[in-house]
ROMI-616623 format. One record per residue: x, y, z of N, C-alpha, C in turn; residue in three letters. Coordinates in steps of 0.001 Angstrom, whole numbers, always signed. Layout:
REM ROMI-616623
- X_Y_Z_X_Y_Z_X_Y_Z_ALA
...
//
This chain:
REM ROMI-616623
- +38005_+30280_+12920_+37315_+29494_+11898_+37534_+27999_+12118_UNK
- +38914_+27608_+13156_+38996_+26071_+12877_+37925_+25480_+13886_UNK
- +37742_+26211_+15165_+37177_+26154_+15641_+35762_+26071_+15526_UNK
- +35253_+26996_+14438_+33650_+27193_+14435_+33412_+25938_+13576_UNK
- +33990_+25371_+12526_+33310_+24241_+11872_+33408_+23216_+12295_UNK
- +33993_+22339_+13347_+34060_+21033_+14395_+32614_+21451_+14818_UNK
- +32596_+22805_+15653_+31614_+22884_+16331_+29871_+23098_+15793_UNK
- +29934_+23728_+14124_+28760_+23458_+13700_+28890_+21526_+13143_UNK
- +29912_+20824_+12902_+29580_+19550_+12683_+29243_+18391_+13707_UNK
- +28980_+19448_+14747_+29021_+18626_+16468_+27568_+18734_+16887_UNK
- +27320_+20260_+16284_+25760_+20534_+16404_+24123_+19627_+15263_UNK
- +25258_+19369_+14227_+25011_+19114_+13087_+24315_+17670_+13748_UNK
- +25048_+16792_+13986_+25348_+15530_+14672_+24141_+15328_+15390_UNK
- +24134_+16593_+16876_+23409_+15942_+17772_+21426_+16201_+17134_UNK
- +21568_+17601_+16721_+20343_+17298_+16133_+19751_+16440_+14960_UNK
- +20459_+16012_+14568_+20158_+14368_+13526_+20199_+13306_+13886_UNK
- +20637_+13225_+15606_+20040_+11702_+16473_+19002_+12144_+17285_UNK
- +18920_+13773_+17364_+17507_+13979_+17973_+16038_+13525_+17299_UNK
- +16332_+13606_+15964_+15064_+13295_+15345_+15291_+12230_+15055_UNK
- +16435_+11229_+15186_+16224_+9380_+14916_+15523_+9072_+16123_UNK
- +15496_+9911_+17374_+14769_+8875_+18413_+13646_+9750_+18860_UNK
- +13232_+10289_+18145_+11593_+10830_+18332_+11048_+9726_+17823_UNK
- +9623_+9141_+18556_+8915_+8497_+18730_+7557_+9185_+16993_UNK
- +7586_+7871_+16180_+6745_+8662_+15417_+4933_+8398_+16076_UNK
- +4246_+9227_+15453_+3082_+9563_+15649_+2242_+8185_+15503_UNK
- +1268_+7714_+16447_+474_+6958_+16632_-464_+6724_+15038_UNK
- -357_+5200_+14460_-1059_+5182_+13029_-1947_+4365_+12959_UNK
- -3361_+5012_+12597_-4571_+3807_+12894_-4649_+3368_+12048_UNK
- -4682_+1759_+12122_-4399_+759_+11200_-5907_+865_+10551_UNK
- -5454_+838_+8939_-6774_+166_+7931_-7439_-843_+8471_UNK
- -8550_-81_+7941_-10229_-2299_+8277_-9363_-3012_+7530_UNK
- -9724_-3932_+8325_-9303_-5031_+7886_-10076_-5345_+7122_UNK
- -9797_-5920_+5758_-10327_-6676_+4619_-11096_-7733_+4559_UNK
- -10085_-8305_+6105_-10792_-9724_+6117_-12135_-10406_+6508_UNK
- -12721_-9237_+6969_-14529_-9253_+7466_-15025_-9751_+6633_UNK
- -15853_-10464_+7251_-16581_-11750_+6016_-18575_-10666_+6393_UNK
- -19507_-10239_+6041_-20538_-9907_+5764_-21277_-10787_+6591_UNK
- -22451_-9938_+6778_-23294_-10969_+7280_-24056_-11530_+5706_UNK
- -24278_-13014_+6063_-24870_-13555_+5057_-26417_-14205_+5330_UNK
- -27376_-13941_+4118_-28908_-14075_+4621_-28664_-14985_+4633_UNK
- -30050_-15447_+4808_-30622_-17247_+5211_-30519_-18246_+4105_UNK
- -30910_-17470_+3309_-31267_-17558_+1741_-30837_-17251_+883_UNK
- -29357_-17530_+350_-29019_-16557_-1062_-29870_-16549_-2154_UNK
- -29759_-15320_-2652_-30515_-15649_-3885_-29794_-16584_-4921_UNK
- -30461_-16820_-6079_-30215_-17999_-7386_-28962_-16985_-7633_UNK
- -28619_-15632_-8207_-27391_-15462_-8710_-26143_-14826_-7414_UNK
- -26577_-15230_-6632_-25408_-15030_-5745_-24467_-16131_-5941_UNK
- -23316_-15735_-5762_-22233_-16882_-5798_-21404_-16650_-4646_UNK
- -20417_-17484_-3929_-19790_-17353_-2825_-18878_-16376_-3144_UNK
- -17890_-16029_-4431_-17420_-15484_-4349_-18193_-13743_-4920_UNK
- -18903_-13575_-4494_-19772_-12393_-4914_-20319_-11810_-3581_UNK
- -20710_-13327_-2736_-21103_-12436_-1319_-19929_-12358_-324_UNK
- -19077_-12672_-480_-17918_-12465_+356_-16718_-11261_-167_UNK
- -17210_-10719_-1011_-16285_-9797_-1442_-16652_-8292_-443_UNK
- -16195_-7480_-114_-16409_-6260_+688_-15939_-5411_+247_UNK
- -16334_-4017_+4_-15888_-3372_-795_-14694_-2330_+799_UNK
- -13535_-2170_-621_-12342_-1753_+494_-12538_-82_+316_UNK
- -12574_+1015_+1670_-13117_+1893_+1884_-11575_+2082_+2596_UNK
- -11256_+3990_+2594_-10367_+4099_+2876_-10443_+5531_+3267_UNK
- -10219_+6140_+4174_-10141_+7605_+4333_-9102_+8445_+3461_UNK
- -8553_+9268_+3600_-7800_+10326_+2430_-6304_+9740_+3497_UNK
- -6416_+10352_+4899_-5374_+9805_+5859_-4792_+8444_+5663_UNK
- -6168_+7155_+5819_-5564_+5960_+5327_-5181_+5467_+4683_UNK
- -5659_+6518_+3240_-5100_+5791_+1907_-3157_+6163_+1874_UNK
- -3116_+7618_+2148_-1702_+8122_+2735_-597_+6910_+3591_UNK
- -1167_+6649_+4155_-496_+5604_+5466_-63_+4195_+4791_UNK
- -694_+4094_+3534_-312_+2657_+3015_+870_+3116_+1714_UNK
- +938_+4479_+1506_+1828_+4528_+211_+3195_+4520_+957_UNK
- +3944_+3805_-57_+5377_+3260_-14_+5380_+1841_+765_UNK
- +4064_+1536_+1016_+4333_-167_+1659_+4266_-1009_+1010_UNK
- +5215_-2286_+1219_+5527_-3058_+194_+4345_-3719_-526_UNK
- +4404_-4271_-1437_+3885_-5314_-2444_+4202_-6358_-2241_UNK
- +3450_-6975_-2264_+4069_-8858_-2281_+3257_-9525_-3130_UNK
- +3298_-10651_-3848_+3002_-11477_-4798_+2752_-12660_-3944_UNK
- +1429_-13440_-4772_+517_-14624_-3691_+1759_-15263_-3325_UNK
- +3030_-15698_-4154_+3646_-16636_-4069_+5064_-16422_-3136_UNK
- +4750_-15049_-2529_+5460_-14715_-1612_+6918_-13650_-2071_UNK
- +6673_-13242_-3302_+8257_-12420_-3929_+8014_-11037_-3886_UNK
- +8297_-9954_-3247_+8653_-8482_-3067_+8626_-8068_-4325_UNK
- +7299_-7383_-4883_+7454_-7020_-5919_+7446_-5279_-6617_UNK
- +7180_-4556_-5070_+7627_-2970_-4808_+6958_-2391_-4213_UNK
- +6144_-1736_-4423_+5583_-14_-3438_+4768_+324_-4031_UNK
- +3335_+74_-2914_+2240_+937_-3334_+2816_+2893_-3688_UNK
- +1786_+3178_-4816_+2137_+4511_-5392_+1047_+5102_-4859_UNK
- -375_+5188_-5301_-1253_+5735_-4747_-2495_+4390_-4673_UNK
- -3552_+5541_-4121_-4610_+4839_-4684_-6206_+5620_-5454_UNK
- -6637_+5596_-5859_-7896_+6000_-6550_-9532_+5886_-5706_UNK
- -10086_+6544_-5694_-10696_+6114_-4589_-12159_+7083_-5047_UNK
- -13778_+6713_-5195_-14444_+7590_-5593_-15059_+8489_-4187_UNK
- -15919_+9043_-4398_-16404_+10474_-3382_-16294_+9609_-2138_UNK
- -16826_+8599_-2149_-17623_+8106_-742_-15980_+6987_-234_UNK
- -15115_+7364_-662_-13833_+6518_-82_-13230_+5265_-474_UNK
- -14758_+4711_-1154_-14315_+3569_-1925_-13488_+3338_-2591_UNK
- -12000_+2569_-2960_-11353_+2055_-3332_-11541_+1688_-5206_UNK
- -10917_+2634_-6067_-11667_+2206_-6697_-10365_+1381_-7880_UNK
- -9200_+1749_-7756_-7994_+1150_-7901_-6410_+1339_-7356_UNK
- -5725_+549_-7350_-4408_+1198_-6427_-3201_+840_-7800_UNK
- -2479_+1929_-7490_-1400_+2072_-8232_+68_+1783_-7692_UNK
- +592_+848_-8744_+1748_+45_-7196_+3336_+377_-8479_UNK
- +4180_+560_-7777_+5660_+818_-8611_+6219_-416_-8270_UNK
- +6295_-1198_-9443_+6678_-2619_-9684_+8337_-3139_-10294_UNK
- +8868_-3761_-9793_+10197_-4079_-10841_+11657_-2948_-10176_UNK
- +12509_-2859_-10924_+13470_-2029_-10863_+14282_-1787_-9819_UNK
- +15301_-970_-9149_+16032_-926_-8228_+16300_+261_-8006_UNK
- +16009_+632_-6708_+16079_+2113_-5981_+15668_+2909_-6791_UNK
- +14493_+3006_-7209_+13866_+3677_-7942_+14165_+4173_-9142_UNK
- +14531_+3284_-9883_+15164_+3067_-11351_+14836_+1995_-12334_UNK
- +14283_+2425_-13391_+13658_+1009_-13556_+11983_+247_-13628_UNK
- +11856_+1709_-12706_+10407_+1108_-12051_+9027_+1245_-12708_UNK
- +7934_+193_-12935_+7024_+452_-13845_+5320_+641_-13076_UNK
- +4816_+1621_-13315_+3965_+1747_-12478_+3054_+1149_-12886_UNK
- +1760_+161_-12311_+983_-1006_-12764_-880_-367_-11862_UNK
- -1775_-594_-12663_-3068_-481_-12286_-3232_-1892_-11757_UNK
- -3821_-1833_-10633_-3878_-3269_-9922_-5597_-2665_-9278_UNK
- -7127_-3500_-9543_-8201_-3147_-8721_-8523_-4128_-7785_UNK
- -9304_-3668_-7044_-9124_-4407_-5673_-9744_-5686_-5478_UNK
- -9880_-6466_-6550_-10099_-8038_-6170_-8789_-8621_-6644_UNK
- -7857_-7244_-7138_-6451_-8257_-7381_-5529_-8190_-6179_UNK
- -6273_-7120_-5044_-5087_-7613_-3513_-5962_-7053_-2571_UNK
- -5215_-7806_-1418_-5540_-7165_-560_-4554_-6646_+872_UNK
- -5225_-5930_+1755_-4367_-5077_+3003_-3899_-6223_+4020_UNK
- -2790_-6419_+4103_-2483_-7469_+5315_-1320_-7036_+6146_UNK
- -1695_-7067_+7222_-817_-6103_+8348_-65_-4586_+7670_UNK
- +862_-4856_+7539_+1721_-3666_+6921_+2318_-3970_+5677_UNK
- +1500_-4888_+4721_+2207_-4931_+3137_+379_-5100_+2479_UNK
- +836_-4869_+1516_-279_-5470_+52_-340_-6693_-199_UNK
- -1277_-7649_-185_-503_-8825_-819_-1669_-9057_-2045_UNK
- -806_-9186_-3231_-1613_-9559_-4463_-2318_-10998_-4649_UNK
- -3481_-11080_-5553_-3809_-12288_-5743_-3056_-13064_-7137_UNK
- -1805_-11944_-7577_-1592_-12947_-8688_-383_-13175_-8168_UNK
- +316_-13694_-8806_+1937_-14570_-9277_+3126_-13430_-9160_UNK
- +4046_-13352_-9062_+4915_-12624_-10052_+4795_-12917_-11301_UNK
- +4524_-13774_-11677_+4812_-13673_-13264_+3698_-13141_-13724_UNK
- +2407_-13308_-13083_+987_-12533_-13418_+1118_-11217_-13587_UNK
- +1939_-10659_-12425_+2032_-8999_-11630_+2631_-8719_-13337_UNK
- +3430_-8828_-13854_+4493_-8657_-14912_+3266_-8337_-16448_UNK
- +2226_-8945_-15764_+1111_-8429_-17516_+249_-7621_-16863_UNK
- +650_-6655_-15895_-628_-5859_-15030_-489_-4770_-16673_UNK
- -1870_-3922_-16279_-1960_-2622_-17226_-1250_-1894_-16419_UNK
- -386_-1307_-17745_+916_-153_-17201_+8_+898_-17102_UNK
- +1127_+2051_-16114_+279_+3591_-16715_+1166_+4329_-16934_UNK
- +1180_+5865_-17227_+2866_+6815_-16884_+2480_+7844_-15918_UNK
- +3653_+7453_-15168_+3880_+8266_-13825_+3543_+9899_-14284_UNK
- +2428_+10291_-13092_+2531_+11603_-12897_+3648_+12966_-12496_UNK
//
């Protein structure tokens, strides 16, 4: 017996640095947001700049997956937590994202409706268009 438990904590060991250095699976990055539209010749009278430059954010079931648990950030640059999900109607469209805001190691934490002219996808975080102190009057919801 003294013998067999060194040796299952030896086995224990090597297969738990086997899976730290497996290589994870290749992840195709989200469109980018930042595509500006083609714009006519001619806007019409109620177009406004910020109306034709908006794009609506489209997301597969896979991509929407690939962004939960990535950080949050606030315009003004402060870590403000972890995308939760996102909402999204038939055709993929984006139709709000749900982000876990505040708190520490998952304690604490308040889950916030944020829609998508309040952030957007930038490399590997969220970044919001408000403040921290803005993020702080988002509409709450309760966790599923």
């Amino acid at each position: 017996m003294k013998k067999f438990l060194p040796a299952v904590a030896f086995a224990t060991l090597l297969s738990t640095s086997a899976f730290a250095q497996t290589t994870p699976p290749a992840v195709t990055p989200a469109p980018s947001t930042t595509e500006k539209p083609m714009t006519p010749a001619t806007p019409s009278a109620t177009a406004t700049p910020s109306t034709m430059d908006v794009k609506p954010l489209v997301l597969t079931e896979a991509e929407a997956k690939t962004w939960v648990d990535k950080v949050v950030v606030s315009s003004d640059g402060k870590k403000l937590g972890e995308v939760a999900a996102f909402a999204r109607d038939t055709s993929g469209k984006v139709t709000e994202m749900h982000a876990d805001i505040g708190g520490f190691l998952g304690i604490g934490e308040t889950r916030v409706r944020l829609m998508p002219t309040q952030f957007k996808l930038d490399n590997d975080q969220v970044v919001l268009t408000l403040t921290a102190e803005q993020a702080k009057t988002l509409p709450k919801i309760v966790k599923k």
